[in-house]
MOPAC internal coordinates of N, CA, C and O (Angstrom, degrees):
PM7 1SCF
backbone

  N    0.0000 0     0.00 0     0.00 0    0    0    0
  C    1.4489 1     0.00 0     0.00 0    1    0    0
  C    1.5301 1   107.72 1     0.00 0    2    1    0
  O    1.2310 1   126.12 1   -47.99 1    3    2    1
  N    1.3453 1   105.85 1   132.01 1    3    2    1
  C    1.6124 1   108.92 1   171.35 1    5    3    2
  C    1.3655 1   126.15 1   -91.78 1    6    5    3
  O    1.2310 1   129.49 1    -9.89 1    7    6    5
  N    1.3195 1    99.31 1   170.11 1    7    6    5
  C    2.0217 1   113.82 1  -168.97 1    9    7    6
  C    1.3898 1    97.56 1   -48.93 1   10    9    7
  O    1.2310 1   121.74 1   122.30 1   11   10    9
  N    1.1543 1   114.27 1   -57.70 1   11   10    9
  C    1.7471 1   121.92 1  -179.46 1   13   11   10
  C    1.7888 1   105.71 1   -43.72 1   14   13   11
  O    1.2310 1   122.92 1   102.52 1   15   14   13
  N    1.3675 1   112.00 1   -77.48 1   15   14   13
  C    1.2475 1   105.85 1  -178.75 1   17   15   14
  C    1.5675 1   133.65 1   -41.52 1   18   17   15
  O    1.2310 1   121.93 1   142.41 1   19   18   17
  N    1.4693 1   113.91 1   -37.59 1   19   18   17
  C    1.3179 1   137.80 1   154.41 1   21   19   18
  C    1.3178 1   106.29 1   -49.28 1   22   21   19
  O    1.2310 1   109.51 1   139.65 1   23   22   21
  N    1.3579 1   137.27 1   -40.35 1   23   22   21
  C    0.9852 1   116.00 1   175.27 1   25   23   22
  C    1.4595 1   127.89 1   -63.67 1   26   25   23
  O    1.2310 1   131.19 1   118.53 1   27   26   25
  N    1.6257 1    96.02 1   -61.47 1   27   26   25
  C    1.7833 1   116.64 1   166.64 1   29   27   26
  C    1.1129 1   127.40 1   -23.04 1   30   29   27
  O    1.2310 1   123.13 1   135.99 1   31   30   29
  N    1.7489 1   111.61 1   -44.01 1   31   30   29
  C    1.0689 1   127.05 1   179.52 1   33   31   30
  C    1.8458 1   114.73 1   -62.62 1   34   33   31
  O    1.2310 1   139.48 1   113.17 1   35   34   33
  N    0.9646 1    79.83 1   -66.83 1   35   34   33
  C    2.0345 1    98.14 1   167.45 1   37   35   34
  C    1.4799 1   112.04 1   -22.57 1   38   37   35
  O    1.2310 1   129.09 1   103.95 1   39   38   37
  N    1.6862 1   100.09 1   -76.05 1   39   38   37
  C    1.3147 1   112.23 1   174.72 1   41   39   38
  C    1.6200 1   118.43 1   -54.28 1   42   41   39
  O    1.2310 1   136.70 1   134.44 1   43   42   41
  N    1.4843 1    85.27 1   -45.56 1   43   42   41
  C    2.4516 1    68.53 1   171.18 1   45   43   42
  C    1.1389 1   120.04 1   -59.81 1   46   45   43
  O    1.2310 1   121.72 1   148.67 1   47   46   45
  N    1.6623 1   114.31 1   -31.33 1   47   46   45
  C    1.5155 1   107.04 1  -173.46 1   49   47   46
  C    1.3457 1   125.06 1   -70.67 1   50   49   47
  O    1.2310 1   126.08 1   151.33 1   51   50   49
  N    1.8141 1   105.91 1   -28.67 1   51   50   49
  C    1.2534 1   119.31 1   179.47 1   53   51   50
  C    1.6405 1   119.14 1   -79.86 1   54   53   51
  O    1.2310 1   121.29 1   169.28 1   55   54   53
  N    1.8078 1   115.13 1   -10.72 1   55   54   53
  C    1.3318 1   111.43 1   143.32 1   57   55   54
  C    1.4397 1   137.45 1   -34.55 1   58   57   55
  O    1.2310 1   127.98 1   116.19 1   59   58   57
  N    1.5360 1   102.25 1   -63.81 1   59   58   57
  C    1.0005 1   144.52 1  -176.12 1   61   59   58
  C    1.4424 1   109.13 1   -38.57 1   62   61   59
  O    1.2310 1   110.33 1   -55.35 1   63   62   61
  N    1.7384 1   135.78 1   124.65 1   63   62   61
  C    1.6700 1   123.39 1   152.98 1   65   63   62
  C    1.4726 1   108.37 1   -51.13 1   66   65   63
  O    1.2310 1   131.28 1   -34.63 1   67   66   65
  N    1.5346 1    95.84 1   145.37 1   67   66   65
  C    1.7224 1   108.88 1   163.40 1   69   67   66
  C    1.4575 1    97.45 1   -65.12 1   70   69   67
  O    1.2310 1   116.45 1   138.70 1   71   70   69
  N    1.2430 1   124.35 1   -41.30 1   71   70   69
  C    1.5064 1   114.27 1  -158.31 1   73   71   70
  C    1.8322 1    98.19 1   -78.99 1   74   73   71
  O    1.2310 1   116.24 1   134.67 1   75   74   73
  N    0.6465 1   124.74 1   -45.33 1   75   74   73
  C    1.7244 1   125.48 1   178.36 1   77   75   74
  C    1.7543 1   120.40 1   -49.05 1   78   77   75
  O    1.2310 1   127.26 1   135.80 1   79   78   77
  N    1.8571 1   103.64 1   -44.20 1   79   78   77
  C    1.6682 1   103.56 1  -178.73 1   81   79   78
  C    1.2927 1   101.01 1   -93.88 1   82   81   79
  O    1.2310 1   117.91 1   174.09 1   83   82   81
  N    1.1863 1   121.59 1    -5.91 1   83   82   81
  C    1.9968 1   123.47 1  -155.40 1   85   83   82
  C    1.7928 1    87.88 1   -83.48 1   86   85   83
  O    1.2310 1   125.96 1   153.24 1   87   86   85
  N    0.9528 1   106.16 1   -26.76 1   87   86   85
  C    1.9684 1   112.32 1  -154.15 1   89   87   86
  C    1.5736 1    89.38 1  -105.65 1   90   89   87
  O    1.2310 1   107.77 1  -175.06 1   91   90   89
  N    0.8624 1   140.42 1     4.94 1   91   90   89
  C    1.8524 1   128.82 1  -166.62 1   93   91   90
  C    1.8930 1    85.41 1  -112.03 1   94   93   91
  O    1.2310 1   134.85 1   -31.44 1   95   94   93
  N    1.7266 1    88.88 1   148.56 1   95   94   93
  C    1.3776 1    88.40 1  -174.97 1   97   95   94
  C    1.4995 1   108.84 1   -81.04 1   98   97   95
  O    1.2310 1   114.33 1    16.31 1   99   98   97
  N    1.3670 1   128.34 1  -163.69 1   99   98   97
  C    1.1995 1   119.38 1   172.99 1  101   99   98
  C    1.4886 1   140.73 1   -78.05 1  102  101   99
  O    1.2310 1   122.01 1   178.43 1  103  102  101
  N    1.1871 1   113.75 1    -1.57 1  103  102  101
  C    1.0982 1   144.27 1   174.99 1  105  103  102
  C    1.6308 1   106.93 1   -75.82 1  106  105  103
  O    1.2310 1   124.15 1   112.57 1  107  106  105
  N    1.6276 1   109.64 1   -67.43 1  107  106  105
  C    1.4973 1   118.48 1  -158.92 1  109  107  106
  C    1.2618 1   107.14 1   -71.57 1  110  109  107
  O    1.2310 1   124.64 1   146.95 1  111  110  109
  N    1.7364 1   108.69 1   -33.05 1  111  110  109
  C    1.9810 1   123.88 1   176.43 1  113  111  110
  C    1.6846 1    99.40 1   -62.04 1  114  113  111
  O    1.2310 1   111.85 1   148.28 1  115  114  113
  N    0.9644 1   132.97 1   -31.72 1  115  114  113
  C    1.5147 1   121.02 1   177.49 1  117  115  114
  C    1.4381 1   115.80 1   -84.16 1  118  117  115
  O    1.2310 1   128.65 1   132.44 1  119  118  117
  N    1.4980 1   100.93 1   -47.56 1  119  118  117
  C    1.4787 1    93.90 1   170.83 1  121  119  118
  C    1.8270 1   134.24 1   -43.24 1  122  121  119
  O    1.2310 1   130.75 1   133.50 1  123  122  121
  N    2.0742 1    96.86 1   -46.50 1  123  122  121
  C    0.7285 1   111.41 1   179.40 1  125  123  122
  C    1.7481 1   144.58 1   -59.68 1  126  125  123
  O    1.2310 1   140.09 1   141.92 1  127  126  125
  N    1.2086 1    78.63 1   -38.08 1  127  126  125
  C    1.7919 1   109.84 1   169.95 1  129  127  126
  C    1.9167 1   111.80 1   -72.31 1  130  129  127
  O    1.2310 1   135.17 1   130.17 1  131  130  129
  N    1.2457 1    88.24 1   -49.83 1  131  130  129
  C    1.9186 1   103.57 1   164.31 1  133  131  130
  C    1.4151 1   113.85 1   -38.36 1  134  133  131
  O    1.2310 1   128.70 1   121.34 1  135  134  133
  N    2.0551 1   100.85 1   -58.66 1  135  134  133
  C    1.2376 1    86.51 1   168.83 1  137  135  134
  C    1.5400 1   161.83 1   -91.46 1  138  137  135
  O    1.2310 1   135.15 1  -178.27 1  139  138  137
  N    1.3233 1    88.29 1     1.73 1  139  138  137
  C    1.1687 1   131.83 1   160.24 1  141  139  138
  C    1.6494 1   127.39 1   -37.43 1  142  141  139
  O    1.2310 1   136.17 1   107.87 1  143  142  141
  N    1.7147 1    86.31 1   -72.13 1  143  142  141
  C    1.5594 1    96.01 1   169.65 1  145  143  142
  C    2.0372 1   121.86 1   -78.96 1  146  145  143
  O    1.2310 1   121.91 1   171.21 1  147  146  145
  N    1.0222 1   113.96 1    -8.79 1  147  146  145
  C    1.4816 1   140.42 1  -160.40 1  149  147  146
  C    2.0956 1    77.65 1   -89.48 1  150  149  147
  O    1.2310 1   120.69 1   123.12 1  151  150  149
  N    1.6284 1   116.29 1   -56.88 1  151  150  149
  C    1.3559 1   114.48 1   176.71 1  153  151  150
  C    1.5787 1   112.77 1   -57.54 1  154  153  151
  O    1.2310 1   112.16 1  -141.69 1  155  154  153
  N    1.3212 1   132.39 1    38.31 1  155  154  153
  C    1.2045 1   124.80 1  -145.93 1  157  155  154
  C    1.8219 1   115.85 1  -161.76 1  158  157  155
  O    1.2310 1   132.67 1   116.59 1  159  158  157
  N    1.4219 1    93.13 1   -63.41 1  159  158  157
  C    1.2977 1   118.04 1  -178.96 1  161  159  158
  C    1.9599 1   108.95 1  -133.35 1  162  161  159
  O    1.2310 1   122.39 1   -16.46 1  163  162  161
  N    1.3130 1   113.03 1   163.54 1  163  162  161
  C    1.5611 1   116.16 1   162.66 1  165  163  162
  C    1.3627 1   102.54 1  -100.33 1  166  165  163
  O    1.2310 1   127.05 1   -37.90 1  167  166  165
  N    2.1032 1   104.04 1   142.10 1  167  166  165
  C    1.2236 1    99.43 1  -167.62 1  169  167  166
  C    2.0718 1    77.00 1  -123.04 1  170  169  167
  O    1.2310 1   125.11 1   -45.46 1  171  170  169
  N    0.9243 1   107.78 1   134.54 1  171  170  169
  C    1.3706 1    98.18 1   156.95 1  173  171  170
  C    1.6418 1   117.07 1   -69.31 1  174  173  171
  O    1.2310 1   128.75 1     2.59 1  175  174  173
  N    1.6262 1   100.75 1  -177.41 1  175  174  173
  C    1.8262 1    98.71 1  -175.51 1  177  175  174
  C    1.5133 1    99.64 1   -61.65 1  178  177  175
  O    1.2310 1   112.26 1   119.17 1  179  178  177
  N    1.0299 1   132.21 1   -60.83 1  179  178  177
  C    1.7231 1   155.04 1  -156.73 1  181  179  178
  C    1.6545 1    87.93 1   -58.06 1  182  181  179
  O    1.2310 1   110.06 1   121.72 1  183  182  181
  N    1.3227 1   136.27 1   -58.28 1  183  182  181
  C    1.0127 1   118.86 1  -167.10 1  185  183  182
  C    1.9332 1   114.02 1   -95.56 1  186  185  183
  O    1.2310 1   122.52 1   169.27 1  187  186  185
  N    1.0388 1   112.78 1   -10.73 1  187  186  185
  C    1.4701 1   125.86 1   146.00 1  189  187  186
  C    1.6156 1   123.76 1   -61.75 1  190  189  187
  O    1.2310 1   125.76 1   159.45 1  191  190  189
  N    1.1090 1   106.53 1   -20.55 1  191  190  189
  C    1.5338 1   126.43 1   172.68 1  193  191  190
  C    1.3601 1   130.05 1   -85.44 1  194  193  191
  O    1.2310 1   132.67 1   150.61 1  195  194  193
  N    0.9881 1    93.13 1   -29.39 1  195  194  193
  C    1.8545 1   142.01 1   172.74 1  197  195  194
  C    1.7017 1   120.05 1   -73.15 1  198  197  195
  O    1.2310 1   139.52 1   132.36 1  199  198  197
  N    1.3520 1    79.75 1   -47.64 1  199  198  197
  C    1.7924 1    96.27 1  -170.95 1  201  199  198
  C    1.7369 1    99.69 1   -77.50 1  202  201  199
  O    1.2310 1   127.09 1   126.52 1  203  202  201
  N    1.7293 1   103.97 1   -53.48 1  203  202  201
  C    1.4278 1   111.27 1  -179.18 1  205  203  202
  C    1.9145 1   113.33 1   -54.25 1  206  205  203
  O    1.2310 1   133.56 1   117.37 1  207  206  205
  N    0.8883 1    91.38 1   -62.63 1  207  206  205
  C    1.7807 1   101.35 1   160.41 1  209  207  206
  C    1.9521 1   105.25 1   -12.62 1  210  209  207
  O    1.2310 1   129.35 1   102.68 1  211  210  209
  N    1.3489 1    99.58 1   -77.32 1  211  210  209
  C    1.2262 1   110.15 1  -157.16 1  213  211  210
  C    1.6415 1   107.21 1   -83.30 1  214  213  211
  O    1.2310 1   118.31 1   150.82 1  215  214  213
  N    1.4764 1   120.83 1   -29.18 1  215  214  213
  C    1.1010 1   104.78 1   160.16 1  217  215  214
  C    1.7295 1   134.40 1   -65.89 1  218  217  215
  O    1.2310 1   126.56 1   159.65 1  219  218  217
  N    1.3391 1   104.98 1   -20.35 1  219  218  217
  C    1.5242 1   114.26 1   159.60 1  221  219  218
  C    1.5501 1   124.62 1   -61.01 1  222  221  219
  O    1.2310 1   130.55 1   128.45 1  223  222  221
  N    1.5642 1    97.25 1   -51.55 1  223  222  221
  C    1.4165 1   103.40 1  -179.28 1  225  223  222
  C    1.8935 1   111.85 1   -56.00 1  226  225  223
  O    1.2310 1   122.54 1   137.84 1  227  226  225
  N    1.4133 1   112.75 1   -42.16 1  227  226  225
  C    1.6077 1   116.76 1  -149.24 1  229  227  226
  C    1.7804 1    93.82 1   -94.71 1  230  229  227
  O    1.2310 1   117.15 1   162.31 1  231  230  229
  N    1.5016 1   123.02 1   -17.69 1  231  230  229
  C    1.5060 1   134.16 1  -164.41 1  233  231  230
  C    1.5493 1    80.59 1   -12.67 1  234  233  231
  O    1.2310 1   124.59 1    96.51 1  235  234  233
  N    1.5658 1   108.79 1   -83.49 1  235  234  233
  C    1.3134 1   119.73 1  -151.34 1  237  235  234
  C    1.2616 1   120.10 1   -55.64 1  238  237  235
  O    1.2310 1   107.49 1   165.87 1  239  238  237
  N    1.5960 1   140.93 1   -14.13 1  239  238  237
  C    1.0553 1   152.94 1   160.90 1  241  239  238
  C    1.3521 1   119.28 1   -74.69 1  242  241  239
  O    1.2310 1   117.88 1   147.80 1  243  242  241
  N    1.2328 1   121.64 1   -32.20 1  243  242  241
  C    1.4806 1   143.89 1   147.51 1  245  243  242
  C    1.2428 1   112.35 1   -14.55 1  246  245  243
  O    1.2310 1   129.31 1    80.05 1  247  246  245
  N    1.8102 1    99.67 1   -99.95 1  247  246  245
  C    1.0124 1   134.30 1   169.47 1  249  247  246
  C    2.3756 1   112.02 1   -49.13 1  250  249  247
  O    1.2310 1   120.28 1   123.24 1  251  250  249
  N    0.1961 1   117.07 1   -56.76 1  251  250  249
  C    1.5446 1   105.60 1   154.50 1  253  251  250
  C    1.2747 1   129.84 1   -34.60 1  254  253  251
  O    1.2310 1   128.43 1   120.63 1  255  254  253
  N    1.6145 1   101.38 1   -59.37 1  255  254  253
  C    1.3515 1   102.90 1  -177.15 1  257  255  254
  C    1.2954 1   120.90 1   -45.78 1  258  257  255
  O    1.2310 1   127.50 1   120.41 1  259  258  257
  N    1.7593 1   103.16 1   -59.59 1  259  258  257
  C    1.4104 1   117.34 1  -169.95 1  261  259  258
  C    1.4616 1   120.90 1   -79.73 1  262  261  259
  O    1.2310 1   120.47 1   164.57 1  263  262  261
  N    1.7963 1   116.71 1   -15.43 1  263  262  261
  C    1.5968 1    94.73 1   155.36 1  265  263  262
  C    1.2161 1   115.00 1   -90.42 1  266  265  263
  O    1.2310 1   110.01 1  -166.38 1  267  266  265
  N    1.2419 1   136.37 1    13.62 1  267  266  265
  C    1.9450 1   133.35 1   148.60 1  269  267  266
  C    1.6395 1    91.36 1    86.31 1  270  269  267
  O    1.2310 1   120.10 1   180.00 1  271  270  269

């Protein structure tokens, strides 16, 4: 995943209410954000694969970040 995409990602999340992604299980928070950025940019499979990857891995860093 690139600097760019990393970014995108950031910024969608930081759209996003804490109270809206904090409460979605883990499943729907990846999807959701996925689709989000997918409304945005083209991700191929590999980097949609990529994205899901890392939104699983960081959930909890995520979610931290953005309720402060």
């Amino acid at each position: 995943m690139d600097a760019s995409t990393l970014r995108l990602l950031w910024s969608v999340i930081l759209e996003n209410s804490p109270e809206n992604i904090s409460n979605l299980p883990e499943a729907l928070f990846v999807r959701h954000l996925l689709e989000q950025i997918q409304d945005r940019v083209y991700l191929s499979i590999d980097e949609q694969n990529a994205m899901q990857s890392y939104l699983q891995a960081k959930r909890g860093l995520i979610l931290e970040m953005i309720q402060g």
